[in-house]
C-alpha positions in Angstrom: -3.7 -8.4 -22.4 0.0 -7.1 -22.4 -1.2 -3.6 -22.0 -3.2 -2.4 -18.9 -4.3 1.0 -17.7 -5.0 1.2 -13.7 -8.1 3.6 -13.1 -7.0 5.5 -10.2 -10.7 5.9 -9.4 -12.5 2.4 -10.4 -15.9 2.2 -11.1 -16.4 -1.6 -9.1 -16.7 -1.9 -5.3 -13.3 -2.6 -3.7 -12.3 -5.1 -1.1 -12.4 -3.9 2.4 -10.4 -5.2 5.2 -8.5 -3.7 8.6 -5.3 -4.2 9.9 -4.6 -7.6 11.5 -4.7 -7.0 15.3 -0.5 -7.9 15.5 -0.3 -5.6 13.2 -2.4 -2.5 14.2 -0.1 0.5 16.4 -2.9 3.0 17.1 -6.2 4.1 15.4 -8.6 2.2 13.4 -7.8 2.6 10.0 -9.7 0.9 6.8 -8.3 0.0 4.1 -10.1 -0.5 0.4 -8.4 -2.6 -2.3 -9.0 -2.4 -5.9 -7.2 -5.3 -7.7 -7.0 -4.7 -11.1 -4.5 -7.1 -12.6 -3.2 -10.0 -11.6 -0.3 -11.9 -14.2 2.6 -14.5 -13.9 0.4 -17.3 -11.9 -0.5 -15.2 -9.1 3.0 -13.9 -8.5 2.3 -10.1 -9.5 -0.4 -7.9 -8.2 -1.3 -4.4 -9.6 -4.2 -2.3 -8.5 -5.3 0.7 -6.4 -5.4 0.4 -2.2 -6.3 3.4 0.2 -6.3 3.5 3.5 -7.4 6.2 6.4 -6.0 7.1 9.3 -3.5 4.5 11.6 -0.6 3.1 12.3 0.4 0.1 11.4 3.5 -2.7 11.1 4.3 -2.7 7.7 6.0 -6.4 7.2 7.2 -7.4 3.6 8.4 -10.9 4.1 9.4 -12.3 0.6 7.4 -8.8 -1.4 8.2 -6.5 -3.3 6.3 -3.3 -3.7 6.4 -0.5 -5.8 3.8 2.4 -4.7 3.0 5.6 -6.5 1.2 7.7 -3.9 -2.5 9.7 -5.4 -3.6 11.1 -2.9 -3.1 11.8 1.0 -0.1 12.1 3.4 2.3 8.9 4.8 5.2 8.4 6.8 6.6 5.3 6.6 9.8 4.9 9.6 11.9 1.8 8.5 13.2 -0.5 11.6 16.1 1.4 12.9 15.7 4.0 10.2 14.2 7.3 10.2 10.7 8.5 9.3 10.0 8.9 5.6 7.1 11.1 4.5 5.1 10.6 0.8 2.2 12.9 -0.9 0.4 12.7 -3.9 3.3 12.5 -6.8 5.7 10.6 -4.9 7.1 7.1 -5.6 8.6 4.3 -3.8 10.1 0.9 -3.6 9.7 -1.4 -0.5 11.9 -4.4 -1.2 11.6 -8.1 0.5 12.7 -8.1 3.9 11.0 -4.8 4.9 9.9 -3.7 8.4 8.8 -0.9 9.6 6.0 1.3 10.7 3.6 2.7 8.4 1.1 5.6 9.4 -1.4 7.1 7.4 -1.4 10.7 8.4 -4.4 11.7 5.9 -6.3 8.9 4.0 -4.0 8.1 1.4 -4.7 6.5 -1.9 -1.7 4.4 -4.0 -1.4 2.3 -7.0 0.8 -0.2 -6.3 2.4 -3.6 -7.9 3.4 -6.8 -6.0 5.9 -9.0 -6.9 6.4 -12.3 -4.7 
C-alpha cells in the first residue's frame, strides 16, 4: 500500500523491551513499540514507540529518525550540546551519527520513522 495512516493509539499489543544496560543513565524506564510499517527491504521503519521515565544514551549509528512527539515531556542533550526539551506537537530530526542523552521526563509517546 503507498498510503498508510499511523494510529497513534493502536488497537494490537506492542513490543516491550528496556534499555540495554550500556545504555541505561538512571531509572528504569519501559519502552512499548508499535511497528506499523515497514517498506524498502527492511530499510524504513514507521510506527508509534512510548517510553516512561529514564535516562538513557541515545546512539544513532548509521539512523536516521524523524519523531513527532504525542504525548509527554523529553529532553534530549546532544554530546557537547545543550539540552533540548519536546512536548506533545513538537517535531524533530536525529540524523546518523547522533549521540547524546535522552531522558524521559513524563512518559512520552512518538511516532517516528527510521531510515538506515
Amino acid at each position: 500500500m503507498l498510503l498508510k495512516l499511523i494510529d497513534p493509539n493502536p488497537a494490537f499489543a506492542p513490543k516491550e523491551s528496556t534499555p540495554l544496560p550500556e545504555r541505561l543513565i538512571t531509572g528504569a524506564p519501559n519502552f512499548k513499540t508499535w511497528a506499523q510499517d515497514v517498506a524498502k527491504g527492511e530499510r524504513i521503519h514507521t510506527g508509534v514507540w512510548e517510553a516512561t521515565p529514564g535516562e538513557t544514551r541515545s546512539i544513532k549509528g548509521e539512523t536516521f529518525e524523524f519523531c513527532h512527539i504525542i504525548s509527554g515531556l523529553v529532553e534530549i542533550t546532544p554530546d557537547g550540546g545543550a539540552p533540548l526539551t519536546f512536548r506533545a506537537g513538537d517535531s524533530f530530526v536525529m540524523k546518523p551519527g547522533f549521540t547524546g542523552v535522552w531522558k524521559t521526563v513524563e512518559t512520552v509517546r512518538k511516532i517516528y520513522v527510521t531510515v538506515s
